[in-house]
C-alpha positions as CSV (number, residue, x, y, z in Angstrom):
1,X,4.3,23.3,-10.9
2,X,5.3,19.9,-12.1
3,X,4.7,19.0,-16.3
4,X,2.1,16.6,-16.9
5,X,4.8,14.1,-18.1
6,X,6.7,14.2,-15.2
7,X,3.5,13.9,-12.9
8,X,2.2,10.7,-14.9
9,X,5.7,9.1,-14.5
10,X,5.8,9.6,-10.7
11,X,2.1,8.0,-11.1
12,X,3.4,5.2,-12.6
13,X,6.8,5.0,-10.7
14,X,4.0,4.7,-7.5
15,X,2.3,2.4,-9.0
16,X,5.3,-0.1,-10.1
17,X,6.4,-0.2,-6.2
18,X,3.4,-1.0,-5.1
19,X,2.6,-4.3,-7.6
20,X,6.3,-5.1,-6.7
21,X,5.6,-5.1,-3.0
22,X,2.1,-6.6,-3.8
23,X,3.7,-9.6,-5.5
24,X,6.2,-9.4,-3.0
25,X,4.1,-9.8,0.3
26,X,1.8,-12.4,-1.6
27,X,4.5,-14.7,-2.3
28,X,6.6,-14.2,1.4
29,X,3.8,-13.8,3.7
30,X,1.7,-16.7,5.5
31,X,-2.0,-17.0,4.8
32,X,-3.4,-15.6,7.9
33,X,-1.1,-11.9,8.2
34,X,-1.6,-10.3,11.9
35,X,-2.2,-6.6,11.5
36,X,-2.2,-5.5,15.1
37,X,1.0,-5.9,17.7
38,X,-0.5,-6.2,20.9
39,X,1.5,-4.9,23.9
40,X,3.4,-8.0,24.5
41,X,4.6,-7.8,20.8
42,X,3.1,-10.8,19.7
43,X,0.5,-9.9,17.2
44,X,-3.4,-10.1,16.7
45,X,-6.1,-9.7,14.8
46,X,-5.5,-11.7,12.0
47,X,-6.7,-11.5,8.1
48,X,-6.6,-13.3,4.8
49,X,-3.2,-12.4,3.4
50,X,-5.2,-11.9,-0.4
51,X,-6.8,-8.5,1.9
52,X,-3.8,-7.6,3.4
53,X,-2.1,-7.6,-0.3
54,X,-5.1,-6.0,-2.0
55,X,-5.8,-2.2,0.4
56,X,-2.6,-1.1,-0.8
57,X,-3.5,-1.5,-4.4
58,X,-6.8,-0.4,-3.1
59,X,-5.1,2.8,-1.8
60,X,-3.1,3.6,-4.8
61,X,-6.7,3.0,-6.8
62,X,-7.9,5.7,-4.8
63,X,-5.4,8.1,-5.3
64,X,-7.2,8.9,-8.9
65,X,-10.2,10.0,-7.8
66,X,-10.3,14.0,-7.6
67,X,-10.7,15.8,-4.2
68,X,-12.6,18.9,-3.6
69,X,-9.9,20.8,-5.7
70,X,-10.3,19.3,-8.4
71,X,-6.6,17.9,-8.4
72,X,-5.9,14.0,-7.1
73,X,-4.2,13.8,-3.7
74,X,-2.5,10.7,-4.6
75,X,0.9,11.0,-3.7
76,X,-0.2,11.0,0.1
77,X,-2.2,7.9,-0.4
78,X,0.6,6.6,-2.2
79,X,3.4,7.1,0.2
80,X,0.4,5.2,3.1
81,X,0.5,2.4,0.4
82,X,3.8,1.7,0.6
83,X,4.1,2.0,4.7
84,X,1.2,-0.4,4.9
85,X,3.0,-3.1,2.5
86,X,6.5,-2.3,4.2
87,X,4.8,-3.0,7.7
88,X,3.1,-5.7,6.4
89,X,5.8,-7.7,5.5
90,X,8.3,-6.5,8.5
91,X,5.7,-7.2,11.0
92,X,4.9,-10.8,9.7
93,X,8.2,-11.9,9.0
């Protein structure tokens, strides 16, 4: 079982990547952001890039509200944060 301390500083470790990557992807990426590829590799389906920055912090957000067990499945949601800003930015660049 993992202390308390060391749980919160993962938490905040999570958290630190993600507003780097936020501020990151706001300042590199163009204001429309595709967020499909379509077959030919070109992509689609275009969005605001302020929405394409804000569901991973979104995500992370989530990740403190309790599940069924009681206990916060945040590290799951977490980890998706980070692949969604890492695609983000590959994907657009």
């Amino acid at each position: 079982m993992i202390n308390s301390k060391l749980e919160k500083n993962i938490k905040l470790g999570f958290g630190i990547v993600i507003f780097i990557l936020g501020i990151i992807s706001f300042i590199i990426l163009p204001n429309k952001v595709g967020m499909q590829i379509s077959v030919s590799g070109k992509l689609q389906n275009y969005m605001p890039k302020i929405i394409a920055v804000i569901i991973p912090i979104g995500l992370y957000g989530l990740g403190f509200l309790p599940n069924e067990n009681g206990k916060s499945a945040e590290i799951k949601r977490n980890i998706l944060a980070i692949v969604i800003q890492i695609f983000t930015l590959v994907s657009n660049l």
